[in-house]
C-alpha positions in Angstrom: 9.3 -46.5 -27.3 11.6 -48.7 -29.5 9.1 -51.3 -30.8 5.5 -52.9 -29.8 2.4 -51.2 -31.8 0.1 -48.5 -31.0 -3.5 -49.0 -31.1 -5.7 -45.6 -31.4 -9.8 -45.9 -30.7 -9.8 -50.0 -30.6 -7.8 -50.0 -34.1 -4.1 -49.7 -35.6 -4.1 -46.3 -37.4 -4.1 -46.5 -41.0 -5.6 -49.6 -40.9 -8.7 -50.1 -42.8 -11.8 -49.3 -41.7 -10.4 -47.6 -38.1 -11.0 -44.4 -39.0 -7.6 -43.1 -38.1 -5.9 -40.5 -39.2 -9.8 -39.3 -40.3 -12.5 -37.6 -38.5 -12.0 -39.8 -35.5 -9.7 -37.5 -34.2 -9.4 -33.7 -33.8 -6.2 -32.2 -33.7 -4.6 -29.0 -32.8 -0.7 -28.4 -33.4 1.8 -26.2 -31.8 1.7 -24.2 -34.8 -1.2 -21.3 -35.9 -1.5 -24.3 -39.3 -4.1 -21.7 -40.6 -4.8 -20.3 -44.1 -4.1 -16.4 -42.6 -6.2 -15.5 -46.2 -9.3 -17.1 -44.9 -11.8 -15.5 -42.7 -13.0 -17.5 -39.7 -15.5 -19.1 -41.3 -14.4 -19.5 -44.2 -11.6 -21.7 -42.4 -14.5 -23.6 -40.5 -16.2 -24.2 -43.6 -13.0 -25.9 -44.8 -12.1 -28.1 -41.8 -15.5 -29.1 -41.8 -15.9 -30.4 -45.6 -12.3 -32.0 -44.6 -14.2 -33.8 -41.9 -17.3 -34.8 -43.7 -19.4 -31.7 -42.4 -22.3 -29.9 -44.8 -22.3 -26.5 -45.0 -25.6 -25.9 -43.1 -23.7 -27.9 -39.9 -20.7 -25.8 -40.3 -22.7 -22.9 -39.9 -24.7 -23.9 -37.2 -21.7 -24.6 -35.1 -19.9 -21.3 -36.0 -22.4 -18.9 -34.0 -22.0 -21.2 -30.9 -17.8 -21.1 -31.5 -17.3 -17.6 -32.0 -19.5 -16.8 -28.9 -17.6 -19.5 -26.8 -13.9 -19.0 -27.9 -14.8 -14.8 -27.5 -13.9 -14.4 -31.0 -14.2 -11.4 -33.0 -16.9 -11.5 -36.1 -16.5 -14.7 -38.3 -16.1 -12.6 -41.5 -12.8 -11.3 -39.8 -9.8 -12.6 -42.0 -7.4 -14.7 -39.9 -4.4 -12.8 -40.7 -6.1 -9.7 -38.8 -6.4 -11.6 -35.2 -3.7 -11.4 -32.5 -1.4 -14.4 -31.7 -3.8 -16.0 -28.9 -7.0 -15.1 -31.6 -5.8 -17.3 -34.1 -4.9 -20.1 -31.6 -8.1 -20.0 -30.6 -9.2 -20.0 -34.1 -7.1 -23.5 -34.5 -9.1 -24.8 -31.1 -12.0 -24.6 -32.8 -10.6 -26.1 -35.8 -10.1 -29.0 -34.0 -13.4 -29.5 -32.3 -15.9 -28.4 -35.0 -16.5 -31.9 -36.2 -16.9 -33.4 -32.2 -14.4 -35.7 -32.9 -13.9 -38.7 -30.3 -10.2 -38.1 -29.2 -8.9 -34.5 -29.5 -5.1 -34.2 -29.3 -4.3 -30.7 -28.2 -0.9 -28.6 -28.3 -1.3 -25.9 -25.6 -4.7 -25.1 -26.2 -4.5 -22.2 -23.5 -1.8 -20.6 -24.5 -2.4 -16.3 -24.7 -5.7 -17.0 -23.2 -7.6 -14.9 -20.7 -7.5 -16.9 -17.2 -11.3 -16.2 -17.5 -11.5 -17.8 -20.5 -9.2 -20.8 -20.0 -11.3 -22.3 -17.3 -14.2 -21.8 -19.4 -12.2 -24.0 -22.1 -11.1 -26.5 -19.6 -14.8 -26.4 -18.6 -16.3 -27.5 -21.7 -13.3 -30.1 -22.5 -14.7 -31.6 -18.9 -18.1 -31.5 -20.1 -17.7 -33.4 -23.5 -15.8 -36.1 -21.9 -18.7 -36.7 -19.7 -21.6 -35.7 -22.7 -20.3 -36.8 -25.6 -17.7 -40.1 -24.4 -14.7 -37.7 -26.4 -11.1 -38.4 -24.9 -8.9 -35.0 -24.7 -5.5 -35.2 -24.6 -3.6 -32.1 -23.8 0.1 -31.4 -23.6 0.4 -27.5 -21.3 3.2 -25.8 -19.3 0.5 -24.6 -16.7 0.2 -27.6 -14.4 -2.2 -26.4 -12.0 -4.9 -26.2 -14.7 -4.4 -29.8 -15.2 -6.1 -30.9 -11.9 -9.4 -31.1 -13.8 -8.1 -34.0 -15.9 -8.9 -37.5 -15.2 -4.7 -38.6 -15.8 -2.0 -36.9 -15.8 1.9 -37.3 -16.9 4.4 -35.5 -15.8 7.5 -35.2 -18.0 10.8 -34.0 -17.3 14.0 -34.3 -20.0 12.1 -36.4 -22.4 10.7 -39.3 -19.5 7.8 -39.5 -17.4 8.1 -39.0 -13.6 4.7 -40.1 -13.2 1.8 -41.2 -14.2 -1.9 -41.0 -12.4 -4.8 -39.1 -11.4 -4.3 -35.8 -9.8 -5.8 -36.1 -6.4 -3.4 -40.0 -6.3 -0.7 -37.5 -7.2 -0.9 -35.3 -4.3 -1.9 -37.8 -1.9 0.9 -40.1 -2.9 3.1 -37.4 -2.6 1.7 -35.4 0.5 1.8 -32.1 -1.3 -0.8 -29.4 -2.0 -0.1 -28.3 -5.4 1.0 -30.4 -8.8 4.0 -27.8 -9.3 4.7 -28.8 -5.6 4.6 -32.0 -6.7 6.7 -31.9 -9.9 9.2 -30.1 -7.8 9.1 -33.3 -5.9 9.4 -35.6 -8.5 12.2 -33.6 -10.1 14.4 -33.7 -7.0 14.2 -37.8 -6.9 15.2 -37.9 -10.5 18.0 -35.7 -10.3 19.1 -37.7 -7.3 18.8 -41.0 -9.2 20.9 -39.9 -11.8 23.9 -39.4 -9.5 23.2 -42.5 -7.6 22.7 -44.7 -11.3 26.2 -45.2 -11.9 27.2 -47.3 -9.2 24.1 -49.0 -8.7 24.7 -50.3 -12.9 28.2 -51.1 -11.8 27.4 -53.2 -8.4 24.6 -55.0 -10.8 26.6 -55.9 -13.9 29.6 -56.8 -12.1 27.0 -59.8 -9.8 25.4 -60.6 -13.6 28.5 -60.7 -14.8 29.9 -63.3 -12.4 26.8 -65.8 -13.4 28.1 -65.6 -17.6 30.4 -68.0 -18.4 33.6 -66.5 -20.3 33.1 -68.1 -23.5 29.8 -66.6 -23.6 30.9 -62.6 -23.0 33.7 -63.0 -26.0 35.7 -59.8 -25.7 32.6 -57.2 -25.8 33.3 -54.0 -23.7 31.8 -53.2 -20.5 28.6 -51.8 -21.1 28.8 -47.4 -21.3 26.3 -45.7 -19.6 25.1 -42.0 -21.1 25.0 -39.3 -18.5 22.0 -38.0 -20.5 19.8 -40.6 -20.4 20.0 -42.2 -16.7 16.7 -41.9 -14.7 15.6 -43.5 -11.5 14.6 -47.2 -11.2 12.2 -45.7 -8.7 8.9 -43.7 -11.6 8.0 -47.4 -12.8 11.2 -48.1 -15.4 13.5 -51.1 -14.9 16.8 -50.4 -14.8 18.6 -52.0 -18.3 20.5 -55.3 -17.5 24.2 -55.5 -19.3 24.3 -56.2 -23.5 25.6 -59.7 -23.0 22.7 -60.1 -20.7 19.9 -58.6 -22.5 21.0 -61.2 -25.5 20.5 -64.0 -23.6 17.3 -63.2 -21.9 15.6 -62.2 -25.2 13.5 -64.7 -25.7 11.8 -64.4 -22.1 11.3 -61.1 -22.4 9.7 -61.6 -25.6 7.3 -64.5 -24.8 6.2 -62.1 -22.3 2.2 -60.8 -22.3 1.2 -57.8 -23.3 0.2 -55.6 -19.9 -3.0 -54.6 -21.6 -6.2 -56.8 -23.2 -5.7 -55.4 -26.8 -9.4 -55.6 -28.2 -9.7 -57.6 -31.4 -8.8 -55.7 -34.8 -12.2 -55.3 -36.5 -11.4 -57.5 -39.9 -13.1 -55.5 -42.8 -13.4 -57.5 -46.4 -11.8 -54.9 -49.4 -14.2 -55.1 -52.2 -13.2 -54.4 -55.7 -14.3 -51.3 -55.9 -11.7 -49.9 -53.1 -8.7 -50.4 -54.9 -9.7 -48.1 -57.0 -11.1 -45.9 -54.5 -8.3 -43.3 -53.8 -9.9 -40.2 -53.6 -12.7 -38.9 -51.3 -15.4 -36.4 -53.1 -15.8 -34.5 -49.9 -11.8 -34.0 -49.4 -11.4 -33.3 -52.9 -14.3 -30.6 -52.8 -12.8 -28.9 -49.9 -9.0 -29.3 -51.1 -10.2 -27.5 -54.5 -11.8 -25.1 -52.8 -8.9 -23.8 -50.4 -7.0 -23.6 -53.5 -9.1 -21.5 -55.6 -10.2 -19.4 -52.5 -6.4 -19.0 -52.0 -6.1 -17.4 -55.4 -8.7 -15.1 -55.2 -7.7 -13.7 -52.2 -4.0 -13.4 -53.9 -5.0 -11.2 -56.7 -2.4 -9.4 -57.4 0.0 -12.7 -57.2 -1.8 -14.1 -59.7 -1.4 -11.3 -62.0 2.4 -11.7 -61.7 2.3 -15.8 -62.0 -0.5 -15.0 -65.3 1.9 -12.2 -66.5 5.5 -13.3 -66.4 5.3 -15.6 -69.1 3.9 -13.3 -71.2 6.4 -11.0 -70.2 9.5 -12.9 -70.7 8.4 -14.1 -74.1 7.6 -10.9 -75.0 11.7 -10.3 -73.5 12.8 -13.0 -76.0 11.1 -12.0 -79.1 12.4 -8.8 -78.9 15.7 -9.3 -77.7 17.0 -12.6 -79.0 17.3 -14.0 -82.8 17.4 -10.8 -84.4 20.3 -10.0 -86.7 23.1 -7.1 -85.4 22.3 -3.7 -87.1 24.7 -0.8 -87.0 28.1 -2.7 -87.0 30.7 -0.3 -87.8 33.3 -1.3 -90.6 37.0 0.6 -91.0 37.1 0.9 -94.8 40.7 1.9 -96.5 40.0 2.5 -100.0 43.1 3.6 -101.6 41.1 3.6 -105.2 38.5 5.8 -104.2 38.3 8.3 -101.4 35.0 9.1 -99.7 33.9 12.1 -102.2 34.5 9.9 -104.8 32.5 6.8 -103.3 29.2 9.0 -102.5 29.3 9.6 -106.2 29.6 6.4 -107.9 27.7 4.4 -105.3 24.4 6.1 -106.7 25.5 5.2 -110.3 23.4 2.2 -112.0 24.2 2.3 -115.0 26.4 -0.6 -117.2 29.7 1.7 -115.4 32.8 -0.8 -114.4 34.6 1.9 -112.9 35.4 2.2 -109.2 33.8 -0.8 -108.6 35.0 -0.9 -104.8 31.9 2.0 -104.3 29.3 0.2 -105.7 30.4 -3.3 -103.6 30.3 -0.7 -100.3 26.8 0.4 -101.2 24.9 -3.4 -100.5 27.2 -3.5 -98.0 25.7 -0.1 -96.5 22.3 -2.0 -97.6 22.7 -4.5 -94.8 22.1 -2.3 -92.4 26.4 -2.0 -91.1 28.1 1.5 -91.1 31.1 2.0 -93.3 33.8 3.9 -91.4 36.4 5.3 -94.1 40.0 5.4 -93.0 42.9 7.0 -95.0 45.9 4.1 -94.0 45.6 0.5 -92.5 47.5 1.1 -89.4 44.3 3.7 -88.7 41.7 1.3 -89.4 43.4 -1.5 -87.1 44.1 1.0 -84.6 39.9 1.4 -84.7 38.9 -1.9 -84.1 41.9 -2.9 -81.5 40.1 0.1 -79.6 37.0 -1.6 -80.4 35.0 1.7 -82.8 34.6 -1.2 -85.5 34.5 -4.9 -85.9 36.6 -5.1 -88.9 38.5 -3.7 -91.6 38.1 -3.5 -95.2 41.1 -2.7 -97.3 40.8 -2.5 -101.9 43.9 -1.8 -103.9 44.3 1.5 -105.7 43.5 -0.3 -108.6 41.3 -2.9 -107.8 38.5 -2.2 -110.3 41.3 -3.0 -113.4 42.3 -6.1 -111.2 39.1 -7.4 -110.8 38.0 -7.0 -114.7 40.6 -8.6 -115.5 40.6 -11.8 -113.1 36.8 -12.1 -114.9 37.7 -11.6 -118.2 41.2 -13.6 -118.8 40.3 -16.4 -115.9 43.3 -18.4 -115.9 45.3 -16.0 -118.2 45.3 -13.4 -115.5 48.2 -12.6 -114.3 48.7 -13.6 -110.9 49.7 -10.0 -109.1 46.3 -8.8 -110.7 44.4 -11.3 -108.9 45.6 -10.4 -105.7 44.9 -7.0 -106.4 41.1 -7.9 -106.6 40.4 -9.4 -103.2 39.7 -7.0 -100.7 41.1 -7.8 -97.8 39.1 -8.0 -94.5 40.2 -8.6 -91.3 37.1 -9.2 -88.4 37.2 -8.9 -84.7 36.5 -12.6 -83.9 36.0 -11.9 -80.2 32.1 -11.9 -81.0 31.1 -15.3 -82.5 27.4 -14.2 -83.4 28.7 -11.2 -85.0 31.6 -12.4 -86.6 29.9 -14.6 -88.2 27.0 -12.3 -89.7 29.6 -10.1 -90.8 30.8 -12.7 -92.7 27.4 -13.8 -94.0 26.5 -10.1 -94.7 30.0 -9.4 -96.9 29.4 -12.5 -99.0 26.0 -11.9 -99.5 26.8 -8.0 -100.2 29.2 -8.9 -102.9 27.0 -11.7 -104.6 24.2 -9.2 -104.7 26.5 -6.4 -106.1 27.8 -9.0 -109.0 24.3 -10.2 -110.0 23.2 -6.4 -110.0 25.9 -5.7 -112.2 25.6 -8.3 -114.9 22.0 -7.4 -115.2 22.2 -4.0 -116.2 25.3 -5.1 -118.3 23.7 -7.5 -120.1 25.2 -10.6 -118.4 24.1 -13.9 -117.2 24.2 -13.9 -113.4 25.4 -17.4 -113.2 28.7 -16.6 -115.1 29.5 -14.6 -111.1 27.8 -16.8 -109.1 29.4 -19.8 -107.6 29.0 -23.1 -108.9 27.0 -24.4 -106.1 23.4 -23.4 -106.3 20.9 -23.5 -103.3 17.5 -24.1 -104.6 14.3 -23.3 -102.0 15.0 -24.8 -98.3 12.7 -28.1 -97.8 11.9 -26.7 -94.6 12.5 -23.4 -92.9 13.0 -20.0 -94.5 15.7 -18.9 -97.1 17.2 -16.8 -94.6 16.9 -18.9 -91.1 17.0 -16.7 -88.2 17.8 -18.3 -84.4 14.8 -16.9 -82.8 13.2 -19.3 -85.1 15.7 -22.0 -83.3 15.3 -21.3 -80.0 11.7 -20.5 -79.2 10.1 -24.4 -79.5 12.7 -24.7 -76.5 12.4 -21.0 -74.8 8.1 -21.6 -74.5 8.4 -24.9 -73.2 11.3 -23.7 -70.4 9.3 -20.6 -69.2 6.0 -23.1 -68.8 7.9 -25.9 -67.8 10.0 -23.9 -64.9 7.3 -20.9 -64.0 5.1 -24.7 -63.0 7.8 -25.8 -60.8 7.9 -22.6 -59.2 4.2 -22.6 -58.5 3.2 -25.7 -57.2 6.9 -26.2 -55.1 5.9 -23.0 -53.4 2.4 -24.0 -52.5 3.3 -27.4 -51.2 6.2 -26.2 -49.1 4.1 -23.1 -47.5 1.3 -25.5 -46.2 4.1 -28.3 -44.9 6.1 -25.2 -43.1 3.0 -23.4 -41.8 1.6 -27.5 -40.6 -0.9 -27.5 -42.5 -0.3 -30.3 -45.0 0.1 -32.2 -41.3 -3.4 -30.8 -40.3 -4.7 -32.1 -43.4 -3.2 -35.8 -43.5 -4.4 -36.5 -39.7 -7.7 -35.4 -41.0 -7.5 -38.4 -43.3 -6.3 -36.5 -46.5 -4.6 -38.9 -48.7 -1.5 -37.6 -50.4 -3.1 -38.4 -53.8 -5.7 -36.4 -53.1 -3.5 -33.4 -51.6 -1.5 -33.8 -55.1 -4.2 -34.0 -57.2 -6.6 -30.8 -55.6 -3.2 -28.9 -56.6 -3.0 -30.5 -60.0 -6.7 -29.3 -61.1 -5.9 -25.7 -59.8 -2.4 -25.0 -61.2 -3.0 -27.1 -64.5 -5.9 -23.8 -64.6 -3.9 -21.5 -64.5 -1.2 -23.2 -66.2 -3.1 -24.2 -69.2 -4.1 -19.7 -69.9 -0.3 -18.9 -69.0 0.4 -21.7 -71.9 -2.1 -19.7 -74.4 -1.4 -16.4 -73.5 2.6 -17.3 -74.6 1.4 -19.2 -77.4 -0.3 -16.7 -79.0 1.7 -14.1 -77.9 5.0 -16.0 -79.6 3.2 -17.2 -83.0 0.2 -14.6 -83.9 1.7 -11.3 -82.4 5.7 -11.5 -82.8 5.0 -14.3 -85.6 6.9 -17.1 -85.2 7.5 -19.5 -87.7 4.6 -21.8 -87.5 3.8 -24.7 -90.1 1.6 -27.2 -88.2 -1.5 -27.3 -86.1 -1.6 -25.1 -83.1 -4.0 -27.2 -81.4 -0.6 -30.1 -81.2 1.4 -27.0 -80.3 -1.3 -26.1 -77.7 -1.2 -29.9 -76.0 2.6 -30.1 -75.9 3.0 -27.3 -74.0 0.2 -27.9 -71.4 1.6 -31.2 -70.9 5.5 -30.1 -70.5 4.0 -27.6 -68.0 2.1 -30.4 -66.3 5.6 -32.4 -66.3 6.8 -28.9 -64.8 4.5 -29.2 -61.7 5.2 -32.8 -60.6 9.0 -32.4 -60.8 7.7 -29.1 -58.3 5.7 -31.4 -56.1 8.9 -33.6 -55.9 11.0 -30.4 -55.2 8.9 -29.5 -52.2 9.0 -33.2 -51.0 12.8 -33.3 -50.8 13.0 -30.2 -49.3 12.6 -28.3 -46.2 12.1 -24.5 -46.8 11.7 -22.2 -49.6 15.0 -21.1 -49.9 16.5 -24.2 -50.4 13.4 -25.4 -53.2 14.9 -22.3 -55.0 18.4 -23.5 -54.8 17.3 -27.1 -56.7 15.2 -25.5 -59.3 17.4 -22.9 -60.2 20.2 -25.8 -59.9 18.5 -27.5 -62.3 17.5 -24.8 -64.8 21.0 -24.0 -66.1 21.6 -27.7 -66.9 18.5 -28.2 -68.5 18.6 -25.3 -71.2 22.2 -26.7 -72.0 21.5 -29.8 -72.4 17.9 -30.3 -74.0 18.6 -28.3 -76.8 17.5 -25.2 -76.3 20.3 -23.2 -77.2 22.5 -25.4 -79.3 21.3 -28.5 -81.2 22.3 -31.6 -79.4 24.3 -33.0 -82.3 26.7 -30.2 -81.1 27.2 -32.0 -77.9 29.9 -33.9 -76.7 28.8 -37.4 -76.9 29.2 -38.2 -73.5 26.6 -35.4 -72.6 24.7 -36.2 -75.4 23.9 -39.6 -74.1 22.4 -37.9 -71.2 20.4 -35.2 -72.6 17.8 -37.8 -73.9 17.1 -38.6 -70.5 16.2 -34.9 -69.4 12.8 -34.0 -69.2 12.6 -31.1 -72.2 15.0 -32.4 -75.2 12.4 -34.6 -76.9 9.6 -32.4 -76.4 11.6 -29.6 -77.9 12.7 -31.3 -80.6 8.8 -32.0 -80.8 7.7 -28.5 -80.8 10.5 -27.6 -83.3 9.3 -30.3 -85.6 6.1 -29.3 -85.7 6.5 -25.6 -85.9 9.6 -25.7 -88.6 8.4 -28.7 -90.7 4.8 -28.8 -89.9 4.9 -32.6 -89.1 1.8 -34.3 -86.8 1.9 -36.9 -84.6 2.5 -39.6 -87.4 6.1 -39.2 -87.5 8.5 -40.6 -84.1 10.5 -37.6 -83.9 6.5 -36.0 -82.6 5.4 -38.6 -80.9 8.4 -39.2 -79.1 8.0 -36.0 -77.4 4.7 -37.0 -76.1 5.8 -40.1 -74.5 9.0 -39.0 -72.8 6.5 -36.4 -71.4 4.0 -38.3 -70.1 6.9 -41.0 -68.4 8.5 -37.9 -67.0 4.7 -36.7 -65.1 4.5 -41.0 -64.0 8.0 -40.7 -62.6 7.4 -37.3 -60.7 3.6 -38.1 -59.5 4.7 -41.4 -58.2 7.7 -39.8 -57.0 5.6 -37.5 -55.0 3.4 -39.9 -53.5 6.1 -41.6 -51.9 8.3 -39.3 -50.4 5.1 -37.8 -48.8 4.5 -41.1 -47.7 8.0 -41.5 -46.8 7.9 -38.3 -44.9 4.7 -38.5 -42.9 6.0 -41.7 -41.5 
């Protein structure tokens, strides 16, 4: 069919007030399209609500279905059943609300001859009972002799059309397979005989075309594949320049069938607003739930992982290197003489290169002694330390003096008092605390030793003096940085992974199909998995949050309640940008391939890891249009600095959070839309 319209119980479907997709129909797909978690009533239960059903009628028509359909107990989990059980299970699915046209995908199929003509008896019956229309698609054709039409097919076109007994009058045979055989043979005869019948015809239509009017077009190509008899009710196709010209005839043309008149039904106000059905909602939230309880031990892992990795990145990222080994050539001291005078206190400025290598031995770095230089380079080309230390043999006298003349001192002498330090700069992140840790190391063994001498401690410092940080600790540390961004990525992506995953296992297994000729409204479909995942998603959001700032202590300076919100709502964000993974794609495998595509870009680019001022400003530009850099510079402002919702660099975060959850909701909507159609 290339164009007219299809009209289903009297009405277009999807039209108000026809009733289609809805409870008007009953339908049973090719596929199982049941929740294998769910016992058998438990799945009637749910296709009922679906269909407007109470509990009390669901029940009622259980007993009579189980008996009927020879199915085991109804408490029996559908998973458990054999292949032709579960079928059976989705027959009953499909006429538990006595729909008035049941469309059914090889209802028989692994069923019990006895039992098949006991199906095909009671389809019979309600067509007579209850006015229902049945319509069946089977590969046994003799069971079909109790229908009232039947239509053969045959490569994608129908042979034929009609009643069975017409059929086997018309064609003088005693069976319908004798009569497909039949009907088979003429087509495969028409195909070879096509050709030159389209030939003999567009060469006479040709003839009656003035020149001007066929132009250059080609002759008109004929596909092997698709020629059929003239002789099952299909005109043969007249030529392209032909079909042009005739256009409007054949379009003026009646319609072969009295189309009744489409029932016009006023909207009120109140429907415009009406998107959601309280009985589909009810049974969509229910499914969902149900699903997790029966998944127990899935939903321990999905409830645990977060917990787990932030637990991972507390104790594994931020923290400073311990341990570092350091090749120390001393040619004042040797190592005897060091374990001596490092223990000395006292006003002493002798051997001064000791008592500078015991804060160094305070930060926590092991001091490797090594009698020449070439032995201490040799150490950390063969990587046994990340740098050497080398002092003069007389580096003490050097050093005294360089305080004590300043400018007077002789040159050589000054020299002589730097100790000279050559790092493995392989290892940013450890280069640089070496660095931090020397500097620090020396400034702490100065100050020491002008206090117990008697000295002001701002005649060794530098000139530069860092009073008390506005915001942040003395001593910043990067797990500090990084976890406003780390919470927000393992809520944000561990939501994507959830609802993705939901939404693509119902679509594979047909039942987001089931559920949308039932009447279910992709808004509600969206929204039933919304109120279940933001559940779960909202105690996988405390558990981390309490876990990061009240067990492993984070830095925390505002309100945990903002904290609290933020991250609910990035994890929100995190399940509509899953609803539009599953949308676009087509199996699991290839949902994983997008998310995890996107992860990578996303923590390098939404400042995570590295602040965004870092950024090349090309990349820069873009990374305020991903969906986590404003919220984590939110949740970094409000944790470092304390800051509410009064300042932009807060609120901002809120916003570009709810715009992203508008763009992927409404995203979703319409590609499920989009896809249906």
């Amino acid at each position: 069919m290339n164009a007219g319209e299809i009209w289903v119980l009297g009405g277009k479907p999807g039209s108000k007030g026809s009733g289609v997709p809805g409870p008007r129909i009953g339908y049973m797909p090719q596929e199982i399209a049941l929740y294998g978690e769910f016992t058998i009533r438990e799945t009637m239960i749910y296709f009922g609500w679906i269909n407007g059903m109470t509990t009390k009628q669901v029940n009622e028509k259980v007993e009579f279905i189980v008996n009927f359909l020879q199915l085991p107990g109804a408490e029996r989990e559908v998973k458990n059943l054999s292949g032709g059980q579960q079928r059976r299970v989705s027959f009953a699915a499909a006429l538990l609300h006595e729909p008035e046209l049941l469309i059914l995908d090889e209802p028989t199929v692994g069923v019990d001859p006895v039992l098949r003509q006991n199906i095909w008896d009671y389809l019979v019956q309600i067509t007579k009972d209850q006015n229902t229309t049945v319509i069946i698609t089977t590969h046994y054709i003799d069971e079909t002799r109790q229908a009232h039409m039947i239509g053969l097919m045959r490569g994608g076109r129908f042979l034929a059309e009609e009643s069975p007994d017409s059929l086997l009058r018309k064609h003088n045979c005693e069976s319908l397979e004798d009569v497909f055989l039949k009907l088979s043979v003429i087509q495969n005869r028409g195909k070879r005989r096509r050709s030159s019948i389209l030939h003999e015809i567009t060469q006479a239509m040709t003839a009656q075309i003035p020149a001007a009017e066929l132009g250059t077009e080609a002759p008109p190509t004929v596909d092997s594949h698709s020629e059929i008899s003239g002789e099952f009710g299909e005109p043969l196709a007249p030529p392209a320049p032909l079909a042009k010209r005739n256009s409007s005839i054949a379009d003026n043309r009646e319609l072969p069938l009295d189309l009744p008149p489409e029932e016009q039904i006023r909207s009120s106000f109140k429907d415009y607003f009406n998107f959601m059905q309280s009985h589909h909602m009810k049974a969509l939230v229910w499914k969902n739930f149900l699903w997790m309880w029966r998944n127990v031990a899935v939903m321990c892992f999905i409830i645990g992982l977060p917990v787990a990795q932030i637990i991972l990145f507390c104790l594994s990222i931020g923290k400073d290197p311990v341990g570092l080994h350091l090749a120390v050539v001393n040619y004042e001291s040797n190592i005897n003489d060091c374990a001596i005078y490092e223990k000395d206190t006292r006003c002493d400025l002798s051997y001064l290169s000791c008592k500078y290598l015991r804060y160094v031995k305070l930060k926590n770095q092991k001091v490797d002694y090594y009698e020449t230089e070439p032995l201490a380079f040799d150490a950390v080309r063969h990587g046994r330390a990340w740098g050497t230390m080398v002092f003069s043999s007389n580096y003490t006298e050097a050093l005294k003096e360089r305080i004590e003349l300043g400018k007077d001192a002789d040159p050589e002498m000054v020299d002589l008092s730097d100790v000279l330090i050559n790092l493995d700069e392989s290892n940013q992140q450890i280069s640089l605390l070496l660095r931090r840790d020397l500097v620090y190391a020396f400034q702490n063994f100065a100050n020491s030793l002008a206090t117990v001498c008697n000295y002001s401690t701002k005649v060794v410092s530098p000139p530069i003096r860092f009073n008390h940080p506005v915001y942040g600790p003395v001593v910043p540390n990067f797990t500090d940085f990084a976890a406003p961004g780390v919470i927000l990525t393992i809520i944000f992506f561990l939501a994507v992974a959830l609802t993705s995953g939901a939404m693509l296992i119902e679509r594979n297994e047909g039942l987001l199909e089931r559920g949308l000729v039932s009447g279910v409204t992709g808004i509600e479909i969206l929204t039933a998995h919304v109120i279940c995942q933001f559940l779960i998603m909202m105690f996988q959001s405390v558990m981390v949050i309490v876990m990061a700032l009240f067990v492993f202590d984070i830095t925390n300076h505002g309100d945990v309640w903002l904290v609290t919100v933020l991250t609910c709502l990035t994890g929100l964000c995190g399940m509509c940008f899953g609803f539009v993974v599953s949308c676009v794609t087509d199996s699991e495998r290839n949902a994983t391939y997008l998310a995890m595509g996107s992860f990578l870009p996303i923590v390098m680019l939404c400042g995570i890891i590295w602040p965004v001022q870092g950024m090349h400003p090309s990349v820069r530009a873009i990374s305020f249009f991903l969906p986590l850099t404003l919220s984590t510079e939110s949740m970094r402002c409000i944790l470092a600095k304390g800051w509410d919702t009064n300042e932009p660099d807060v609120y901002f975060g809120f916003l570009a959070t709810f715009l992203w959850i508008t763009v992927f909701l409404t995203s979703s909507v319409l590609l499920i839309k989009f896809r249906k159609r």
